[in-house]
C-alpha positions in Angstrom: 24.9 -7.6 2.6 25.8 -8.6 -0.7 22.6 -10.8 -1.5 19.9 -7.7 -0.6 20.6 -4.9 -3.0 17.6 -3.7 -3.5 14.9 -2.2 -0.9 12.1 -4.8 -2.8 14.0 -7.9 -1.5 13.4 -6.6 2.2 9.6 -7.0 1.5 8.3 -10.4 1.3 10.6 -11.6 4.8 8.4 -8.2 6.4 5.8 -9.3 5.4 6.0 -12.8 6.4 6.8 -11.8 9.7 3.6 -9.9 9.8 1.6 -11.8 8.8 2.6 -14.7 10.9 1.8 -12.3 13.9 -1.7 -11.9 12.5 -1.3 -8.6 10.4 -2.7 -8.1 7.0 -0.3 -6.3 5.0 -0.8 -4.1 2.3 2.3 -2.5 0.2 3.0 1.6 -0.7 0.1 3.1 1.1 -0.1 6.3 0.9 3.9 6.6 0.6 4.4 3.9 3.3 6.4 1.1 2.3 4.2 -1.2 4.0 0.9 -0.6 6.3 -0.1 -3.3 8.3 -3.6 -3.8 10.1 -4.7 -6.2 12.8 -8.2 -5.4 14.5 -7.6 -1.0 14.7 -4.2 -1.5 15.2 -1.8 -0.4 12.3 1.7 -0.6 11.7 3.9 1.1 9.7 7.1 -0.1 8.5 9.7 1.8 5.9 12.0 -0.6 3.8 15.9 0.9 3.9 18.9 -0.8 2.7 21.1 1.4 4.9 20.3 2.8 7.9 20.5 7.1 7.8 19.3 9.9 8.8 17.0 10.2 6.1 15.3 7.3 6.7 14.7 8.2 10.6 12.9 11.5 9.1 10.8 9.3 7.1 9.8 7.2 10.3 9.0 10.2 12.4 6.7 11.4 9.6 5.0 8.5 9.6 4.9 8.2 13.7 2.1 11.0 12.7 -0.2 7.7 11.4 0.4 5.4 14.6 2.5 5.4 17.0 3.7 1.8 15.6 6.2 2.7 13.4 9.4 -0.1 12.3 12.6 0.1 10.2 13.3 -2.8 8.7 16.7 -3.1 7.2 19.6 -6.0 6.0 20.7 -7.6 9.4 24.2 -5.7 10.5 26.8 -7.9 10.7 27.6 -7.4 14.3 25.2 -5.7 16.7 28.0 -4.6 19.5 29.5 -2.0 16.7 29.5 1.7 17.7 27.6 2.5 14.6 24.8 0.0 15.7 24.2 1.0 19.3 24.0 4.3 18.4 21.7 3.5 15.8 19.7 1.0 18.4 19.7 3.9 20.7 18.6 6.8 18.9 15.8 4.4 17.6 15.3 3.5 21.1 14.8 7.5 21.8 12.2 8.1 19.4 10.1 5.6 20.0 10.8 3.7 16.5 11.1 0.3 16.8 13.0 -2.1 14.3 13.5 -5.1 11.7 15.7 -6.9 10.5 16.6 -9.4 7.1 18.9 -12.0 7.1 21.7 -11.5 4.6 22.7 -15.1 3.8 21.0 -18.0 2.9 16.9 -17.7 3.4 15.6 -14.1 3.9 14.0 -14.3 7.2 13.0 -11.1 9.1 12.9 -11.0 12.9 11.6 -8.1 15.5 14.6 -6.3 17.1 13.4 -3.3 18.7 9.5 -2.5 19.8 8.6 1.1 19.0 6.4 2.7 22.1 4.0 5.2 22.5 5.5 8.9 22.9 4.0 12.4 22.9 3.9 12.5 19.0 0.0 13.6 18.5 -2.0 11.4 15.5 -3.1 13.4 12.6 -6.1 12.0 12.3 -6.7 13.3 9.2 -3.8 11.7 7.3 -4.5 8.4 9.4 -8.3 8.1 8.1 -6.5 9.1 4.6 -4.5 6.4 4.8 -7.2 3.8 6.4 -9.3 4.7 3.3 -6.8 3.1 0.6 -6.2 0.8 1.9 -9.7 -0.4 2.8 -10.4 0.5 -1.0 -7.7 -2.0 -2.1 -9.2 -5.7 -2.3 -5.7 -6.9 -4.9 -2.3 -7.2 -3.3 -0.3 -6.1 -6.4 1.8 -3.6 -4.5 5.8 -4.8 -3.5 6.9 -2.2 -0.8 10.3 -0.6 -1.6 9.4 0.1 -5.3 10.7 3.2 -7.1 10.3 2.4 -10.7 6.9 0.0 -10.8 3.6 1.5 -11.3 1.7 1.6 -7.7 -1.9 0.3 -8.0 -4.1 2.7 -5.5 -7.8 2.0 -4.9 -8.8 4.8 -7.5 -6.9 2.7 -10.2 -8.8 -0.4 -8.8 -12.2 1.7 -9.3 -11.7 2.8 -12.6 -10.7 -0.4 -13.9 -14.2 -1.7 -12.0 -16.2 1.0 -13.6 -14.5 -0.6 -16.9 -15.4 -4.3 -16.7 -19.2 -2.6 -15.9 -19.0 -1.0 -18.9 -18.5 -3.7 -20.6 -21.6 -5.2 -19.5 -24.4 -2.1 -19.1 -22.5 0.0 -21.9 -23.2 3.4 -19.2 -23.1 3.8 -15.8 -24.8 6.6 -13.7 -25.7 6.8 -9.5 -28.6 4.9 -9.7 -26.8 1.9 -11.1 -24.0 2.3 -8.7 -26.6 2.5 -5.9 -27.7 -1.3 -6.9 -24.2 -2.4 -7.8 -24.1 -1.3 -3.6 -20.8 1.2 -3.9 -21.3 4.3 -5.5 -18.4 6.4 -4.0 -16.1 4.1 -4.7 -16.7 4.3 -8.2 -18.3 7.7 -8.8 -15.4 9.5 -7.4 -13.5 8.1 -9.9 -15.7 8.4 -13.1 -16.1 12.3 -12.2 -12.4 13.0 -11.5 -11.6 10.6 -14.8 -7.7 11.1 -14.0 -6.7 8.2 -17.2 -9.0 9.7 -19.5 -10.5 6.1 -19.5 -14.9 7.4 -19.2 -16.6 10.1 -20.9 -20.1 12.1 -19.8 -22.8 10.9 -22.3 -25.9 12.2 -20.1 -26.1 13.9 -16.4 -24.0 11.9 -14.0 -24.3 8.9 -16.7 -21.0 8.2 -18.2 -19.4 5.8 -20.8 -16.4 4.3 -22.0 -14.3 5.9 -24.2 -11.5 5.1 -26.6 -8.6 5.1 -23.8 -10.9 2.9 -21.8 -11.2 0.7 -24.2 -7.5 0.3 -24.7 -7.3 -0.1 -21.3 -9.2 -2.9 -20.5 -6.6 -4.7 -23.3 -3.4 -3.3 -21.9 -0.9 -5.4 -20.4 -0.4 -3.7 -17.6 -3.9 -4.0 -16.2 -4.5 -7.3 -17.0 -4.6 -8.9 -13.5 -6.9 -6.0 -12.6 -9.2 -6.9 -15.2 -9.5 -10.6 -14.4 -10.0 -10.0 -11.5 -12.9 -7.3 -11.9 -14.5 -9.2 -14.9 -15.3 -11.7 -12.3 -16.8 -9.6 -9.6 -19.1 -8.2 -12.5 -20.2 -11.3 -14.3 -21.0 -12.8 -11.2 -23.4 -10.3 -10.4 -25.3 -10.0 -13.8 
């Protein structure tokens, strides 16, 4: 397993292999690694470089979303070990089903085990949750696996939107939002005003204000704000 070290490098194979079965894949949802939708079916998959117990707690959490939940880890070297039919089995047990990433040469991810429906009740709640940012996500910045790089959610997508409008109309308040045609997507965002990017300048009527403006030039949200100038200047 030399050539995988890192949970990131299971990603791109999963998702290829998703996406080649007709799922469109969308990376740390919500703490999944990787959620996966195709028509109202959704699959979750959590990326693990060794298989363990703590990762089998993390599955049956998420066996609360869907009852379509995968491990994907590096391909074992030999499937007739002990340690790997116990680990097939257990899998096998609670209804998880599994992946796996070739080690050597090209990373290519294959189906090993099918998960399959058990008596594990949906939370609905945290399922519609989940359905919601992802739905509220139109970049694929994300890599499932990641500890250490910044996650961009749908409320960071907003807020950089409410930015590049800014830019354009100076303020924005609900009746602009109402002809822009989505005014919860970004008035949830300029009320809460987690980044400190908007200020209130008039009821419900907001502007930017100095951390917004250093946002729109930062680095780190320069794809963002490409790709959000775009949408905005083609409307006007």
């Amino acid at each position: 397993m030399a050539d995988i070290k890192k949970e990131v490098q299971l990603f791109e194979p999963v998702k290829k292999l998703l996406e080649s079965n007709g799922y469109i894949v969308k990376a740390e949802v919500n703490d999944c690694d990787i959620a996966a939708f195709r028509g109202d079916e959704l699959v979750v998959v959590e990326l693990k470089l060794h298989f363990n117990l703590k990762v089998v707690y993390q599955a049956m959490e998420r066996r609360s979303l869907t009852d379509r939940v995968y491990i994907a880890i590096p391909r074992p070297r030999r499937y007739n070990d002990k340690n790997i039919r116990m680990m097939l089995r257990l899998l096998k047990e609670l209804g998880i089903g599994l992946i796996t990433v070739g080690v050597e040469g090209a990373h290519i991810a294959q189906f090993i085990a099918e998960p399959f429906k058990t008596d594990v009740k949906i939370n609905g709640r945290k399922k519609a949750k989940l359905l919601k940012e992802a739905d509220g996500r139109n970049m694929d910045m994300n890599v499932g696996g990641s500890t250490r790089r910044r996650i961009i959610t749908a409320y960071t997508e907003a807020s950089v939107l409410a930015l590049c409008h800014m830019e354009v109309y100076d303020t924005l308040n609900t009746a602009k939002l109402r002809q822009f045609g989505y005014p919860d997507k970004i008035r949830n965002a300029l009320r809460s005003n987690a980044y400190g990017w908007f200020e209130k300048v008039d009821r419900a009527t907001f502007a930017m204000s100095e951390k917004g403006v250093l946002a729109l030039d930062a680095q780190e949200n320069k794809e963002l704000v490409e790709y959000y100038r775009k949408e905005v200047y083609t409307d006007v």
